[in-house]
C-alpha positions as CSV (number, residue, x, y, z in Angstrom):
1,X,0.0,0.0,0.0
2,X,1.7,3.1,-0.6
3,X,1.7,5.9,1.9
4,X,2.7,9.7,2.1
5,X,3.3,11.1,5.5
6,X,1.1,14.3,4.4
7,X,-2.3,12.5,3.5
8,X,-2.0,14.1,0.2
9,X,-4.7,12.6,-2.3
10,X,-3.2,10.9,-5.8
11,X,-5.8,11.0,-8.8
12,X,-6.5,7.7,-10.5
13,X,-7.2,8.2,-14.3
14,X,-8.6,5.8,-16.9
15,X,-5.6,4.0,-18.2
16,X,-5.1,2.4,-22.0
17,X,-6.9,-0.7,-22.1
18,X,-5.7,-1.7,-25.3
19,X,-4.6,-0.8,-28.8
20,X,-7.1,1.6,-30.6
21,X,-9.1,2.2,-27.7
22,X,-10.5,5.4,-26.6
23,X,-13.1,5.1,-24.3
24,X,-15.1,3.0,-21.5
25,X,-18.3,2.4,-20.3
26,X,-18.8,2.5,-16.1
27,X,-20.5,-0.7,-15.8
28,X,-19.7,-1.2,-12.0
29,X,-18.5,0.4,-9.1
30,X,-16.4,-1.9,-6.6
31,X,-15.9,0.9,-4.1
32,X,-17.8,3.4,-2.4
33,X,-16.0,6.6,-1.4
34,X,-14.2,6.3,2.4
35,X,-13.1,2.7,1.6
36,X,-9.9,1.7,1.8
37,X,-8.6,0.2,-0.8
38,X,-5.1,-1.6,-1.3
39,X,-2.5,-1.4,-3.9
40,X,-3.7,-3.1,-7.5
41,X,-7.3,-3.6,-6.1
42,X,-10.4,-3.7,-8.4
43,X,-11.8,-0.5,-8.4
44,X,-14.3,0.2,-11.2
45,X,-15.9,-2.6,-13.9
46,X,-15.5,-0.9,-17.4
47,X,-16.7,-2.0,-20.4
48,X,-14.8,-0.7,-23.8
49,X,-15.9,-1.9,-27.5
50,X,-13.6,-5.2,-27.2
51,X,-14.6,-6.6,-23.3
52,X,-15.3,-6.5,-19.9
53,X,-12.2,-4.8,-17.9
54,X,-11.9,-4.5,-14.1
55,X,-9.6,-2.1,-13.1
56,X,-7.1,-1.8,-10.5
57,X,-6.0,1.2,-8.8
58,X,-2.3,1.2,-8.0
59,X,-2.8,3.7,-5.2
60,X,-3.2,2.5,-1.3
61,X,-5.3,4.3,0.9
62,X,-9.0,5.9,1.2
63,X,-11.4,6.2,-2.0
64,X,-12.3,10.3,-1.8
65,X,-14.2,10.7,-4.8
66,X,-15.6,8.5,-7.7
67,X,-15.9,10.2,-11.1
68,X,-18.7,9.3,-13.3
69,X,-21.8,7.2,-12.6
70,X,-22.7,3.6,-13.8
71,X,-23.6,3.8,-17.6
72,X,-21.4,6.8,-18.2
73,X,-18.9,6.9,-21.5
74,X,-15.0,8.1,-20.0
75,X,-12.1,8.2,-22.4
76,X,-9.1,7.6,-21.8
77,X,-7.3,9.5,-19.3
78,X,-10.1,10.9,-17.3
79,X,-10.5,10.8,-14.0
80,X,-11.8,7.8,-12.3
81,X,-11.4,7.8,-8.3
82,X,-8.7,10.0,-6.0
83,X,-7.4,8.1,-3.4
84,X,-5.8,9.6,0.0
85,X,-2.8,8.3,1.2
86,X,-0.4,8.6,4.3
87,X,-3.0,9.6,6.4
88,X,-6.2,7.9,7.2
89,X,-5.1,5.7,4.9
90,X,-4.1,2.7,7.1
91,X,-6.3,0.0,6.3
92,X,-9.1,1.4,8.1
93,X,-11.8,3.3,7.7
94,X,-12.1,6.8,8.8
95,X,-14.2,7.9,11.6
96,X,-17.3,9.5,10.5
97,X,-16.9,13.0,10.3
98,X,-13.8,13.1,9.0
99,X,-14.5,14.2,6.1
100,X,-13.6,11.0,4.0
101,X,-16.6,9.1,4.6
102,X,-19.7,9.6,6.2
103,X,-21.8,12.2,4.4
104,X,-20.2,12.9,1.0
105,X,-17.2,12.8,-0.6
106,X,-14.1,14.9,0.8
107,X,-12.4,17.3,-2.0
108,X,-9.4,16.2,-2.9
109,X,-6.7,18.3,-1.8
110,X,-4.9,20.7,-3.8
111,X,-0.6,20.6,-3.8
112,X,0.6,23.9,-2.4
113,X,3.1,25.9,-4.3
114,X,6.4,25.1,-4.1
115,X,6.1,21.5,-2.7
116,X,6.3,20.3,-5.9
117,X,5.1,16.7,-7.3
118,X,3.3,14.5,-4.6
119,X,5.2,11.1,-4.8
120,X,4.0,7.6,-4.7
121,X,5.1,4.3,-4.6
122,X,2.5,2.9,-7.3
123,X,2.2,-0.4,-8.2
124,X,3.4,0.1,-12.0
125,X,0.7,-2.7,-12.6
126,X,-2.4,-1.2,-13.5
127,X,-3.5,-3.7,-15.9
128,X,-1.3,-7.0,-17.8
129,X,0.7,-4.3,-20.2
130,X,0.2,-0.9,-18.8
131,X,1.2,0.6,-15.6
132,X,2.2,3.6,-13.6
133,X,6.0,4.2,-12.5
134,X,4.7,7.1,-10.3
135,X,1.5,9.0,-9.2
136,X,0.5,11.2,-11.6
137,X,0.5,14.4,-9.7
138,X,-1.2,17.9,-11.0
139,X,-1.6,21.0,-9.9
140,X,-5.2,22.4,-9.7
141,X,-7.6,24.6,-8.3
142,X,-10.5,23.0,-6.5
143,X,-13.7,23.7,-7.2
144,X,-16.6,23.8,-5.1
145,X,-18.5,20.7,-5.5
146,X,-22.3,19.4,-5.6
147,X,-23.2,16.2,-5.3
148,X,-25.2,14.3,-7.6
149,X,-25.2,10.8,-6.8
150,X,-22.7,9.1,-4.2
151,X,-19.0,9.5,-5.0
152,X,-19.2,11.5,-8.2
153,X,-18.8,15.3,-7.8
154,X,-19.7,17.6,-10.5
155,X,-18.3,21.2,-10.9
156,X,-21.1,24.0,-10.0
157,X,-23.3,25.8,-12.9
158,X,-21.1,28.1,-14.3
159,X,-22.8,31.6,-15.3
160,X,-22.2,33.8,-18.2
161,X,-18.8,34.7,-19.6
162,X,-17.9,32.0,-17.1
163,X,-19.5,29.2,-19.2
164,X,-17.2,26.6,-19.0
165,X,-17.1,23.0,-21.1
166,X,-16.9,20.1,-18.2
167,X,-16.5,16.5,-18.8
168,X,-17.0,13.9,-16.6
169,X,-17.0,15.9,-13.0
170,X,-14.0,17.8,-14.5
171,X,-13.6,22.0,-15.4
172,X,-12.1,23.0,-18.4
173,X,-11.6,26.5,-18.9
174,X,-13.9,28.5,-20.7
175,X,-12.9,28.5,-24.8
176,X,-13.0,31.2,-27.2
177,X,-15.5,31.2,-29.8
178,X,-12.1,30.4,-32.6
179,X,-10.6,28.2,-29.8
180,X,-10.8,24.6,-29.8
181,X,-14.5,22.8,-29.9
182,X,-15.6,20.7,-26.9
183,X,-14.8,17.6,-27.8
184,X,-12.1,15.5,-26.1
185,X,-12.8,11.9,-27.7
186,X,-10.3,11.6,-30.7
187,X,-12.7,9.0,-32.1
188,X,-14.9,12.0,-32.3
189,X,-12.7,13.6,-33.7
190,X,-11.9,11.8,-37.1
191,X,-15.6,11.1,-37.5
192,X,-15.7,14.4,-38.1
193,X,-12.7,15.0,-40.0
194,X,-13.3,11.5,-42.3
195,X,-16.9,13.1,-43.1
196,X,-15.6,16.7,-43.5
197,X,-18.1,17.6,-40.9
198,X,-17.5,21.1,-38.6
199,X,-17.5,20.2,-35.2
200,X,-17.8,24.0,-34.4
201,X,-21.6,24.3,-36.2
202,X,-22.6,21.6,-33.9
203,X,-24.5,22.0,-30.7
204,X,-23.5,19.1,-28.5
205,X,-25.9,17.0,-26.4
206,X,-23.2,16.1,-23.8
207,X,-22.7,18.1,-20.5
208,X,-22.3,22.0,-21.0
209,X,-22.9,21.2,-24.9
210,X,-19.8,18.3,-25.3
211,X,-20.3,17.3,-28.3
212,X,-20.5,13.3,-28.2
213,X,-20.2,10.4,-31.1
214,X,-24.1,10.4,-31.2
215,X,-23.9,14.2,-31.9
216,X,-22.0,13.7,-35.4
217,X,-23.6,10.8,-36.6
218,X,-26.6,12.3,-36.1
219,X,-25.7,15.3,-37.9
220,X,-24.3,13.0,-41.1
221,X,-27.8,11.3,-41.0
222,X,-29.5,14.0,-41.4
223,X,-27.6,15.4,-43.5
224,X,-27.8,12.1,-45.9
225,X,-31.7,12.1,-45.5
226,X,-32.4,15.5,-46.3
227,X,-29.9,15.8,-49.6
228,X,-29.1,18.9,-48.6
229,X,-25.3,18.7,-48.1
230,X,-23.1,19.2,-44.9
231,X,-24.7,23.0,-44.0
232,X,-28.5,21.2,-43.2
233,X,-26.6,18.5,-41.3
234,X,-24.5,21.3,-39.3
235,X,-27.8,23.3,-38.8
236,X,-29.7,20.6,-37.1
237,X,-28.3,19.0,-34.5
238,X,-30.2,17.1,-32.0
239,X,-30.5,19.4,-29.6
240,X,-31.5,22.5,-31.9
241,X,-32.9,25.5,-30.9
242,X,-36.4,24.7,-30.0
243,X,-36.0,20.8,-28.8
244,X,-35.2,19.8,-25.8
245,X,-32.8,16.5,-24.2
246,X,-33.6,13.5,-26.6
247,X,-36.0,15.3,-28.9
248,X,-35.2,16.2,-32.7
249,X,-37.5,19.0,-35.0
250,X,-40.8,17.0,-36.1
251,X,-39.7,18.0,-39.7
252,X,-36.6,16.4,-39.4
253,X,-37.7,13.4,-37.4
254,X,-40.3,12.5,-40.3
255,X,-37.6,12.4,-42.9
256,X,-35.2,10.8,-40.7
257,X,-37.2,8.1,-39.6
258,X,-39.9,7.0,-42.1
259,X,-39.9,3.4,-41.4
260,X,-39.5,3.4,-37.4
261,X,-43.6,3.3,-35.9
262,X,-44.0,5.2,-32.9
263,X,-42.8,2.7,-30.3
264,X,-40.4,1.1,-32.0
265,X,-37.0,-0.1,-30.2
266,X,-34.3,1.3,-30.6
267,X,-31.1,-0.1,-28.9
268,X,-27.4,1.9,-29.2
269,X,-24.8,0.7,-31.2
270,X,-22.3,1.1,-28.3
271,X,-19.5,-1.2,-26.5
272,X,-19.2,-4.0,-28.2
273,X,-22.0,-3.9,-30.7
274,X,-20.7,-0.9,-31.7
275,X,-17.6,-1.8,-32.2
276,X,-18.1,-4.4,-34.4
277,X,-20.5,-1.8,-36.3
278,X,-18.0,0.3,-36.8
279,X,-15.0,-2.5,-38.3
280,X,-17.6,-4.2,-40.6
281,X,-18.6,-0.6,-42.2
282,X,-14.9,0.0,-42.4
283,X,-14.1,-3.4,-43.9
284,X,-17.0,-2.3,-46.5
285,X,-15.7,0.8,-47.4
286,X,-11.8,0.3,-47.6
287,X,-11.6,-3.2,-48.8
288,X,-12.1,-4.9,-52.4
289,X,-13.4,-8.7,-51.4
290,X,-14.4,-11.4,-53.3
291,X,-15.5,-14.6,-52.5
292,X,-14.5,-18.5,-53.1
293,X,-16.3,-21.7,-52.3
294,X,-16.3,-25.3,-52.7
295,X,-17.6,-28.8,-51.8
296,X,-15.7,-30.9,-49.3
297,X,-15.9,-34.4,-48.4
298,X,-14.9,-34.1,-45.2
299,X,-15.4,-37.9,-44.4
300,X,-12.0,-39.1,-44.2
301,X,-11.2,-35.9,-41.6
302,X,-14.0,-37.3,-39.6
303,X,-12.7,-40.7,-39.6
304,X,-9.1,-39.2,-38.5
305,X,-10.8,-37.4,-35.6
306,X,-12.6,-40.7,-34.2
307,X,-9.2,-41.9,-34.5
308,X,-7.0,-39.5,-32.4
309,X,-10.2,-39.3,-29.9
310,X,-10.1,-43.7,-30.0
311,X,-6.2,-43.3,-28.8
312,X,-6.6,-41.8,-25.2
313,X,-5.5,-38.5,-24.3
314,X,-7.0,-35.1,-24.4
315,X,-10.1,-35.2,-27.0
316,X,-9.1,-33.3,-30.2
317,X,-12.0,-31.0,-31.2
318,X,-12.9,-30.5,-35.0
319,X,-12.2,-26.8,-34.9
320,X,-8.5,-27.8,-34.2
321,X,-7.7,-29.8,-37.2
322,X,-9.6,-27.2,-39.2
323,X,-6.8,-24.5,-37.7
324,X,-4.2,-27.0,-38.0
325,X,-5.1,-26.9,-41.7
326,X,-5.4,-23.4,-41.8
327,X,-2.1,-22.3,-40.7
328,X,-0.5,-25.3,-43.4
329,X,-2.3,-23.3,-45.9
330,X,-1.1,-20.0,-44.8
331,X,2.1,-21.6,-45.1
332,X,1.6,-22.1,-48.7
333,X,0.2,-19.1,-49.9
334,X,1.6,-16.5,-47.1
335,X,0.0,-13.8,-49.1
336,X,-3.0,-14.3,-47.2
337,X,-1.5,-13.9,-44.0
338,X,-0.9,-10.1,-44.9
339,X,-2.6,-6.3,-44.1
340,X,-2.5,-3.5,-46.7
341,X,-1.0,-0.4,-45.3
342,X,-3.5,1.8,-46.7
343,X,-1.3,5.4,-46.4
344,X,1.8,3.5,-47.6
345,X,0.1,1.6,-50.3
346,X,2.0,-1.4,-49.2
347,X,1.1,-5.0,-48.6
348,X,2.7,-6.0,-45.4
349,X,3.1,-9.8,-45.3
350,X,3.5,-11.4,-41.6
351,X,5.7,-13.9,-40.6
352,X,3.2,-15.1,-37.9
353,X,-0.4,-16.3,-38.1
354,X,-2.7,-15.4,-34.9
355,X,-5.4,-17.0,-36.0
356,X,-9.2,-15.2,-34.9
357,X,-12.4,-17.2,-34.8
358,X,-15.6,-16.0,-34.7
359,X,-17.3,-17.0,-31.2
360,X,-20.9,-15.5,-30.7
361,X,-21.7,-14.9,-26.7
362,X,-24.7,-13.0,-24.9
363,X,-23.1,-9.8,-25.8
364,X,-22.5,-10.4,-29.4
365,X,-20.0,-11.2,-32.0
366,X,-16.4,-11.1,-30.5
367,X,-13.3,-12.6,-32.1
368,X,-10.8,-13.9,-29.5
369,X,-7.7,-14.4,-30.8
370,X,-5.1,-17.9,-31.0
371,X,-1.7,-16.3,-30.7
372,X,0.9,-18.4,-32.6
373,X,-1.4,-20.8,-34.0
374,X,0.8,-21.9,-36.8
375,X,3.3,-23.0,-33.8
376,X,0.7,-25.2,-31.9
377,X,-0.3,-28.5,-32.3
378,X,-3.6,-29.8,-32.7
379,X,-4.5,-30.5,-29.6
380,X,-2.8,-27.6,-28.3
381,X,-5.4,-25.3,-31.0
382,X,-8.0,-27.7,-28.8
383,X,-6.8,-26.0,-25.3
384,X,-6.5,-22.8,-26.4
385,X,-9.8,-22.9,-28.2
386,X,-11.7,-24.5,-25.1
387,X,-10.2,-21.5,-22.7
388,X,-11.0,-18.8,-25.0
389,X,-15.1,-19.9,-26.0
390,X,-15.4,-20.1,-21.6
391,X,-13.7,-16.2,-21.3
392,X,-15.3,-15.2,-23.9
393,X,-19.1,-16.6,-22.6
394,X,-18.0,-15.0,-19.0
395,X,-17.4,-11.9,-20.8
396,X,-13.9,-12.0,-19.1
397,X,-11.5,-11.2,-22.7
398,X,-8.9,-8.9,-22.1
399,X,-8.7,-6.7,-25.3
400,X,-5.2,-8.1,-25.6
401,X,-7.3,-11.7,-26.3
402,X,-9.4,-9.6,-28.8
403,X,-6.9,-7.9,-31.1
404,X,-4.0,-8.3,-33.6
405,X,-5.4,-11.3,-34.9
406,X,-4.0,-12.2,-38.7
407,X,-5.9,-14.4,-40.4
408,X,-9.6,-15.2,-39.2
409,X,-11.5,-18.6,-39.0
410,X,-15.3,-18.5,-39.0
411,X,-17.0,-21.9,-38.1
412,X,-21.2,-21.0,-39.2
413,X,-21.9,-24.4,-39.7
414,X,-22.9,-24.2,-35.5
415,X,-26.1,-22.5,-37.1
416,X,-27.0,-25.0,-39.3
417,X,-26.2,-23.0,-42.6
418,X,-24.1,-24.4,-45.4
419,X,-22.5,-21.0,-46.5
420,X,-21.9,-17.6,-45.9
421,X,-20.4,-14.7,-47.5
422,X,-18.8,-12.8,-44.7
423,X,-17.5,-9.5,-44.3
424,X,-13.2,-10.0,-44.0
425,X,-12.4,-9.0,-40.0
426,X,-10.5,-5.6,-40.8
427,X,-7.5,-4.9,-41.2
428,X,-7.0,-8.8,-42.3
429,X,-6.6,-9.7,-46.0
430,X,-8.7,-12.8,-45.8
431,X,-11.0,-15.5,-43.6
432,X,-11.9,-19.1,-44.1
433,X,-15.9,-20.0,-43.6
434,X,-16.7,-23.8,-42.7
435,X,-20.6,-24.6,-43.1
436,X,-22.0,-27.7,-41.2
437,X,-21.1,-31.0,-42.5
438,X,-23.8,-32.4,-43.2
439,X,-24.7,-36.5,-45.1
440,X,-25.2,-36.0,-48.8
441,X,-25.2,-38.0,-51.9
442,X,-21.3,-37.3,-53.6
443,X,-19.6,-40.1,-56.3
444,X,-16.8,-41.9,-53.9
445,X,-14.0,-44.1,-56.4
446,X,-17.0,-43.6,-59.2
447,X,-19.7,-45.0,-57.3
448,X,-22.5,-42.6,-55.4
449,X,-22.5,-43.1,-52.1
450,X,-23.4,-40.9,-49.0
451,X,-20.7,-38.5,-47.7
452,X,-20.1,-36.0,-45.3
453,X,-20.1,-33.4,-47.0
454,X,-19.1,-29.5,-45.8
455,X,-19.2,-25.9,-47.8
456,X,-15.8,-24.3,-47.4
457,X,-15.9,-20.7,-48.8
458,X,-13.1,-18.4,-48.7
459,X,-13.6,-14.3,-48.5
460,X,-10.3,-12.4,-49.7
461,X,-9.0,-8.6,-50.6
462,X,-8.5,-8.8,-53.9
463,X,-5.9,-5.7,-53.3
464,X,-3.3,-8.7,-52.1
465,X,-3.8,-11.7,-54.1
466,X,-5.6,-13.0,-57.3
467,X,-8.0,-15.8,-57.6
468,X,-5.6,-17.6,-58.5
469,X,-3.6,-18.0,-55.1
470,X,-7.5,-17.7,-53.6
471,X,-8.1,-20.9,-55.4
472,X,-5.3,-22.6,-55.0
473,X,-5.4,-22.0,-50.8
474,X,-9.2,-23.1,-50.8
475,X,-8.3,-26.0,-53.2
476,X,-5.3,-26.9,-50.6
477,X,-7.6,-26.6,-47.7
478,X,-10.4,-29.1,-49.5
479,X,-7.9,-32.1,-50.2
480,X,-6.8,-31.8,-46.3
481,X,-10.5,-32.1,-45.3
482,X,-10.6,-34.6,-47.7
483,X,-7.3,-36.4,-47.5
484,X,-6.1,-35.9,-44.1
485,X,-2.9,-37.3,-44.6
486,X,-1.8,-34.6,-47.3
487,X,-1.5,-32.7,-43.8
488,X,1.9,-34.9,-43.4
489,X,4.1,-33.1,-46.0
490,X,4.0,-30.5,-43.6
491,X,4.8,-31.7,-40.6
């Protein structure tokens, strides 16, 4: 637990929970303010568009203030919690009335000039990959406070020239008119600047006019709707002059929504929903596919599995041996193992396959990621598999789990469909579809006989390979299901 023998109070901010993300969702509090709370304990459940986080503060002492209430959106590098350490802060709570606990949060104290930075051990383990060598210690005024819920202050009303933008509990001073707009999520951001959209025409629906994500797609709806260019988008924003909170100008509302009844449901595309929204569209827009398929008889591979299951040991699931054949493939034809650098106008080929598969769980599509599959076995593909499908139904996959995959494998055949046409898991060049294998009439040595027969379709950026490497992986992958043994040239 770390201590400082003034009781100063440390701030805890949102950390980086993983490449490319920007912000979280408060699903959870674990701590109420006045508890104490020990080095690298779970502080605040988080949900960001790739999993569920819990995260650790890597301060010791007594929770002052909570930031943000459950169901709020914080990017990253907000404040989350202030801790005090040194005093009070050893292991037990403080007495009511101390201003810790009690009846509200205590203000976290300001340094005082010329002390300089307040210093911390820390635990430099805030979550596996990131951490904190020391506090991170600012100077600031403090505010007065109101309370609007336990543990998260916000700043007071601010009144005329004094208008200030405040996000999540926190003042920002007031900005010019030509000064920078309020927005502080960068994702926000290059919306805007993708869609050549002014942030500075906009009236945000946030706190103290933020403008949020919701607040520029709207605005490119509309503007889409009404054909009227970017100006009718700018001019109408959903909180126009005349609407309040939640409501939109009856005009608009009737051209933007012509097909929704009164009633309808509308649920947001946010956390991990939205996430995926947002890397399908962008797979749409930025990449050329095309699409492969053949019949399989997949009968012999079914054989071979009754086989290594008939030996003893750990039982080799199907999914395996259809990864094991997967990374021989890639092997073959490495071109598919490769992202386009899109401002470069490279193709980068990779020397190592992490191999994604799709895994669908209560809260949607997630693709958990086999690191170094073309260096594991088969029935080390079945362990990893098997651990990843259980974190993934607990909700429990760290976003390391969920990115930097290479090369996806997408196994619809658990639906009962044959084929698919799926959208290519951005940035990757390519992904293998398996329907269900199913008993069908097929000619066997020239006779017809009933097989097990499976749909094997392949979905590649035509920007890195031809159809004639696309064929020739696809064709590769068929005589494996078919022939298991060709597997053995490559082993």
């Amino acid at each position: 637990m770390a201590h400082a023998s003034d009781g100063r109070s440390l701030e805890f901010r949102l950390p980086d929970l993983g490449e490319g993300l920007t912000e979280a969702e408060i699903v959870r509090w674990m701590v109420e303010v006045g508890d104490v709370v020990a080095v690298d304990q779970p502080v605040v459940e988080v949900e960001t568009a790739k999993a569920m986080v819990e995260v650790p503060c890597p301060y010791g002492g007594v929770v002052t203030a909570r930031f943000g209430e459950e169901g709020a959106e914080l990017p990253v590098g907000a404040p989350l919690i202030t801790v005090a350490v040194g005093e009070g802060a050893d292991g037990h709570r403080p007495a009511e009335g101390s201003g810790t606990g009690g009846g509200g949060a205590r203000t976290p104290r300001a340094e005082e000039p010329g002390t300089g930075e307040a210093k911390s051990e820390g635990s430099g383990n805030v979550l596996v990959g990131y951490g904190t060598s020391e506090a991170p210690a600012r100077r600031r005024r403090v505010r007065p406070e109101r309370r609007v819920s336990a543990g998260a202050p916000v700043a007071g009303p601010a009144t005329g020239a004094e208008a200030v933008g405040r996000v999540n509990g926190r003042a920002r001073a007031a900005e010019p008119a030509d000064g920078p707009v309020p927005v502080i999520s960068p994702l926000v951001r290059r919306l805007a600047r993708q869609n050549d959209l002014d942030l500075r025409e906009l009236t945000g629906s946030g706190p103290d006019g933020l403008i949020l994500r919701a607040d520029v797609e709207y605005a490119l709806r509309a503007a889409e709707a009404q054909g009227s260019g970017r100006t009718a988008a700018r001019a109408t924003g959903p909180h126009a002059a005349g609407t309040t909170a939640g409501q939109v100008p009856a005009a608009t509302a009737r051209t933007l929504s012509p097909a929704v009844p009164p009633g309808g449901i509308r649920t947001p595309l946010k956390g991990v929903r939205g996430a995926v929204a947002d890397k399908l569209s962008r797979s749409r827009r930025e990449i050329p596919d095309a699409t492969c398929w053949v019949d399989a008889d997949a009968t012999e591979l079914m054989r071979a599995r009754t086989a290594m299951n008939a030996a003893g040991g750990p039982k080799i699931a199907l999914l395996a041996l259809l990864a094991r054949i997967c990374t021989a493939a890639l092997a073959r034809f490495p071109e598919l193992n490769s992202t386009v650098d899109t401002e470069a106008r490279e193709v980068v080929q990779l020397d190592r396959v992490h191999l994604g598969f799709a895994a669908q769980t209560d809260r949607g599509l997630v693709v958990p990621v086999v690191r170094d599959a073309h260096a594991r076995d088969a029935e080390g593909l079945t362990a990893e598999f098997a651990r990843l499908t259980e974190t993934a139904r607990e909700g429990r996959l760290t976003p390391g789990e969920l990115t930097g995959s290479t090369f996806t494998l997408n196994n619809y055949g658990v639906f009962g469909v044959d084929g698919s046409t799926p959208i290519i898991n951005h940035p990757e060049a390519a992904m293998l579809g398996v329907g269900r294998i199913v008993p069908k009439p097929w000619v066997h040595e020239g006779e017809l006989a009933v097989r097990q027969v499976v749909q094997l379709s392949l979905t590649f950026d035509h920007r890195v390979c031809d159809g004639g490497t696309a064929g020739g992986f696809l064709r590769y992958v068929a005589d494996c299901v078919e022939q298991p043994a060709v597997l053995l040239r490559t082993l």
